[in-house]
N, C-alpha and C positions, 0 to 999 in steps of 0.2 A: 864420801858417798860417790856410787860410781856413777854416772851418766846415763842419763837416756838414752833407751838406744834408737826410739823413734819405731814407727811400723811402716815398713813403707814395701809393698808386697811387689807392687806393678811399676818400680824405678818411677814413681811420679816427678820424683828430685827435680829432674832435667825440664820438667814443663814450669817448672818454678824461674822468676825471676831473680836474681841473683839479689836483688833488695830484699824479695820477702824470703828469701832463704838466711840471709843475713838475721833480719827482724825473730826470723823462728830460731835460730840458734843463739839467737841472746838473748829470749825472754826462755830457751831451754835450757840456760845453763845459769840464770836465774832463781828460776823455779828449783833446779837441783839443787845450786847452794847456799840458796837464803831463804827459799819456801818451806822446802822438806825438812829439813830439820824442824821446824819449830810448829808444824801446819799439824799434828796430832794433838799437840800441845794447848792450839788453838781450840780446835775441836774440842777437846775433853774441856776445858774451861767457858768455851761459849764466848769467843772474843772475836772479834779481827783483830786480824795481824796490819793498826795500823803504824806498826815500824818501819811497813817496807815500802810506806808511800810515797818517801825521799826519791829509793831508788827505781821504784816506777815511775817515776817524773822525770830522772834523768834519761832512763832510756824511752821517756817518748812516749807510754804506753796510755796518757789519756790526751784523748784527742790528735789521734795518729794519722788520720785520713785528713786531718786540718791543716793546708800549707800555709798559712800566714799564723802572723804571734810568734815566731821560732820552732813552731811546731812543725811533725816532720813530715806530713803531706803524704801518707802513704798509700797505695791503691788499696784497694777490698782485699785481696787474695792476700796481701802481706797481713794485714788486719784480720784477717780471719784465721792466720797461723798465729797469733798471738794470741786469741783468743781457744785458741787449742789448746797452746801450752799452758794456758795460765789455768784453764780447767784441769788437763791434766795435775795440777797440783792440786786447786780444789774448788769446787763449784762457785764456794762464796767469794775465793780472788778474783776470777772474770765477772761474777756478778757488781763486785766493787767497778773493776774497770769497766764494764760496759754499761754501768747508771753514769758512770760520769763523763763517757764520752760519748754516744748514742742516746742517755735519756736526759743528757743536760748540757752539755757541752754543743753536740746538734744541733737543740731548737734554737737554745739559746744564737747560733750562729745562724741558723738557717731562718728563724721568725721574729732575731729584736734586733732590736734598735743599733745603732753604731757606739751610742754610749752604753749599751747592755753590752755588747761582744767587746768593746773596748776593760771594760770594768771588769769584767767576771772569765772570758776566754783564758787571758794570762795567766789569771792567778788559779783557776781550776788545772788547767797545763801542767805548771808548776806543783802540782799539791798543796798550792799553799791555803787552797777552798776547796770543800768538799762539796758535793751535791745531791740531790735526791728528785727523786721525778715521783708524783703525788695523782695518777689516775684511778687505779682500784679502789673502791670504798667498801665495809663492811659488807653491804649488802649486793654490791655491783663487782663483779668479776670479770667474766665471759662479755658481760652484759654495759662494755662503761657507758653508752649512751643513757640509759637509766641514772646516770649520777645524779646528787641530790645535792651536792656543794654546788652550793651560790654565790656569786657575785655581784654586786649591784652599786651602780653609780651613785656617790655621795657626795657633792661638792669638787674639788680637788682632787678625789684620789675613788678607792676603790674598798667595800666591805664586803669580806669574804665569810661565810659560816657556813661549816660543813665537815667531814671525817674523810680520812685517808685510810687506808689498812695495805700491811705486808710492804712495807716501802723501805725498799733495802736502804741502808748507811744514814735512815730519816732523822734521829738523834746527833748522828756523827756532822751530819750538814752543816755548812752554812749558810746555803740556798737551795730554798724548796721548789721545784718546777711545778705549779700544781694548776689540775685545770678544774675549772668550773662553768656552769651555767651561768650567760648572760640574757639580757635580752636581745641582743645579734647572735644569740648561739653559744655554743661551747668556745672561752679562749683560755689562752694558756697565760699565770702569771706569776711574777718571780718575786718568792715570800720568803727575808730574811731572818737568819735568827737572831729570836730576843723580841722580834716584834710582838707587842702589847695584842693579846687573844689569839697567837699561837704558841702551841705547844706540841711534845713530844715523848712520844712517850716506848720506852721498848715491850717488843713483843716475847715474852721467856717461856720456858716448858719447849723449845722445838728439838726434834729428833733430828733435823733435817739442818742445813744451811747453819751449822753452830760456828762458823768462823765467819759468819755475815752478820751486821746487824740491822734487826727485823723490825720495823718500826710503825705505828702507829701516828696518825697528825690531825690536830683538830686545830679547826677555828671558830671562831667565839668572838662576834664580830670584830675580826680583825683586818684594820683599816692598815691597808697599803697604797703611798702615792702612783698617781695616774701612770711615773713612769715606769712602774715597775709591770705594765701590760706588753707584753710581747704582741706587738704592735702587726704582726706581719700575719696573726693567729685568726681564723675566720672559720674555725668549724670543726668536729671533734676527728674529720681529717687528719687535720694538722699530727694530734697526739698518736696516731696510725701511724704516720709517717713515723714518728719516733722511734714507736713499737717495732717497724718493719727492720731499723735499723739494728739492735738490738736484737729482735729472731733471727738476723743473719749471724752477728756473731754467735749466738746460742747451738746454732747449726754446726760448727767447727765447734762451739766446746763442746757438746756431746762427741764429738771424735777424737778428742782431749781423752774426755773419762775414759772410753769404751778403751785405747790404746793402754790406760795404764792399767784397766782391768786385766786386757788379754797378757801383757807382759808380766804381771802378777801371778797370774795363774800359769801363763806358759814355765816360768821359770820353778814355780815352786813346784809342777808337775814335772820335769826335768831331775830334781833334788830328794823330792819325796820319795823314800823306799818303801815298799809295802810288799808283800805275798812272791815272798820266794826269793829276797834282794832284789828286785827290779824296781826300777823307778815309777811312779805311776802312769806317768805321759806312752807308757808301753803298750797302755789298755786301749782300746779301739774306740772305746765309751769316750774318754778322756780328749782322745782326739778329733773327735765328732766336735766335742764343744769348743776345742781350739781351732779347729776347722772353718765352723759355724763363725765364730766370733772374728775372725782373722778375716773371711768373703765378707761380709757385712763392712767390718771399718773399712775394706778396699774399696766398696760401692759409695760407702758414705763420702770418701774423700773424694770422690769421682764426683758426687753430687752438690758439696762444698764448693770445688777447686770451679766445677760450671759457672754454677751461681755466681760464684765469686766472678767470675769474667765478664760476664754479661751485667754485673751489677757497673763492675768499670764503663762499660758499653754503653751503660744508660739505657739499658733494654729488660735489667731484671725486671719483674712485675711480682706484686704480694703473694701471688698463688705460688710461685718458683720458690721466695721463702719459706711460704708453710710448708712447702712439701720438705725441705732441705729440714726447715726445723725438726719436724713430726717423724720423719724417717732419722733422724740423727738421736733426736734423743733418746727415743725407743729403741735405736741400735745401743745408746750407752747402759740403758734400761737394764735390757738382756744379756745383754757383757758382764754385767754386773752379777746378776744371779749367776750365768756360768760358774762366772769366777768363785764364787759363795762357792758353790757345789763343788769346784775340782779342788778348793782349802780346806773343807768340812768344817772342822771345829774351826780351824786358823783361820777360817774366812768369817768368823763374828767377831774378832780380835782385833785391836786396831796399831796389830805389830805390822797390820799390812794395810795395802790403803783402801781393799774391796771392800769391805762393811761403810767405810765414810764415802766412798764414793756412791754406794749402794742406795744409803741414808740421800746423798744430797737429791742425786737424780730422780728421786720424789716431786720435791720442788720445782726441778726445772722440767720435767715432764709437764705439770701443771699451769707452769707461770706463761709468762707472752703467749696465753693462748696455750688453752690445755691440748690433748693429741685429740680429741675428739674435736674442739673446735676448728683448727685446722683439717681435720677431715673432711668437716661440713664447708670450711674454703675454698676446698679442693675440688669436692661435690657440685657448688655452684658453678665453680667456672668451668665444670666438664660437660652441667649439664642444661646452667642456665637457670636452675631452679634453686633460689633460694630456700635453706633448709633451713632456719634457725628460728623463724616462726613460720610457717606453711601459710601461704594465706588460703581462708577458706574457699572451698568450692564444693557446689552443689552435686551431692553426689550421685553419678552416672549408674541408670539403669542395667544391671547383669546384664550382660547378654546369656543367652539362652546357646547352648550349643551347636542348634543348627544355623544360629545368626552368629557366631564369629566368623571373622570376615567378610561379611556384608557390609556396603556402603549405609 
């Protein structure tokens, strides 16, 4: 299989650190020869690929930006080119690697204990633990402060009851990050498996995310020891933070997809003979959309490679992610239908990779905060007014036309 050839319109190469150029061309030449072959394969059976969790342990790829445990300490921008390529192969790999290093790996580092980071960093590093991060519930989405899983102090330890939903690798786990209500508030705590009243159960029928697994988690009063409270956890904050982390990398994989979109479509419009021997890429139509698709991944990586610096800088803020996330994915969105339209038939086929790309970016348009909700993030901090519930106000009398502008 031949190599990626990468998009790279505006010579960004050179603004790249020689580390995370290193990091991007060994999780892309990964992806060519251990992802692609078997990643259709995936998809049509509805699996993960966890064969390849060995070798994403070796090179680093959970828990990258973590300098201690062996781990390789990488900045954002390197981290955020991994998370590109590994979308480019397919939504559900970067969604594996970024539950377990942003939605588990993180808190875990950033809000427990020395014996939690001690016990569970290494062995999640390694691959040799999996994990799952446990905030959406059936009825709570957009909306997780409404969550209904409870917690409540028992003796020695802690009883949990309550439902999880869409929780990537939840089955695969063998620690659950999950938060609940206490009476201090929402914290975060770490539920293993096998423990007596929790279960798992998978999510099936998805068109979407079929090389991921989609997972369901209940508890039923289940009692976990005191230690297992992420001790440093004090408000549904905390679980934001996670999330922020994780919308960055979701920002670089929509410019993962969208790139393999346009290289799909570029190439087979190049190949495709049609009306008179000519190749299609001839038509003006044709190259409207490669046009289109090609300016877009160039802004999005522009809007990435930002973020990414300033996140090093310790100056990103949540609004800078929604906007990278909401604009990236939406770029991968519409790259995606191009590409459909300049394959016709060959673009519902999955001899190519535009239908499963097409299929996943469903999901992740929706997940960490749908594009709408990030719009409304975006909205407050422009304009000050929270939109997601309006609070009421008494509503002002019309003015009359000859009183506008009057004091």
């Amino acid at each position: 299989m031949s190599r990626f050839p990468g998009v790279d319109f505006l010579d960004l190469d050179p603004l790249l650190s020689d580390e995370a150029r290193l990091a991007r061309d060994a999780v892309r030449a990964f992806v060519d020869e251990m992802v692609m072959p078997i990643i259709e394969e995936c998809h049509r059976e509805g699996r993960t690929p966890v064969e390849l969790v060995p070798e994403m342990a070796r090179l680093g790829l959970f828990g990258a930006t973590i300098a201690e445990y062996d781990l390789p300490g990488l900045d954002n921008v390197a981290y955020g080119l991994i998370m590109q390529e590994l979308e480019r192969g397919d939504s559900g790999l970067r969604s594996f690697v970024s539950v377990q290093s942003s939605l588990v790996m993180y808190p875990i580092y950033a809000f427990g204990s020395q014996q939690q980071k001690d016990r569970w960093i290494p062995a999640l590093g390694r691959g040799e633990a999996i994990g799952c991060f446990g905030l959406t519930e059936p009825d709570f989405g957009s909306n997780p402060g409404g969550m209904r899983t409870t917690a409540r102090r028992d003796g020695d330890g802690w009883i949990l009851n309550g439902t999880k939903q869409w929780i990537t690798n939840g089955t695969l786990a063998d620690v659950a990050v999950v938060w609940a209500k206490t009476d201090d508030g929402v914290r975060g705590f770490l539920v293993e498996k096998g423990t007596p009243g929790f279960s798992a159960r998978d999510q099936h029928g998805k068109f979407s995310l079929r090389a991921s697994t989609t997972s369901e988690l209940a508890f039923q009063d289940c009692r976990i020891p005191a230690a297992n409270l992420l001790p440093e956890t004090s408000g549904l904050k905390n679980a934001l933070m996670c999330l922020n982390q994780a919308r960055y990398g979701i920002a670089w994989g929509g410019i993962g997809a969208a790139m393999a979109c346009y290289v799909a479509a570029r190439d087979y419009a190049m190949e495709r003979v049609q009306f008179g021997g000519q190749p299609i890429a001839c038509h003006q139509l044709v190259q409207e959309k490669l046009v289109w698709m090609l300016s877009e991944i160039t802004k999005g990586q522009l809007l990435a490679l930002r973020v990414g610096q300033l996140k090093d800088q310790g100056k990103a803020r949540h609004y800078h992610i929604s906007m990278a996330k909401r604009n990236n994915v939406w770029v991968a969105r519409e790259s995606a239908k191009l590409a459909r339209e300049i394959l016709g038939a060959n673009g519902i086929v999955d001899d190519y990779p535009v239908i499963r790309h097409m299929l996943n970016v469903e999901s992740v348009y929706t997940y960490e905060g749908t594009h709408d909700i990030h719009t409304l993030i975006l909205g407050e901090h422009i304009t000050g007014i929270p939109a997601f519930n309006p609070p009421e106000r008494t509503p002002k009398r019309a003015a009359r036309p000859a009183e506008v502008g009057r004091e």
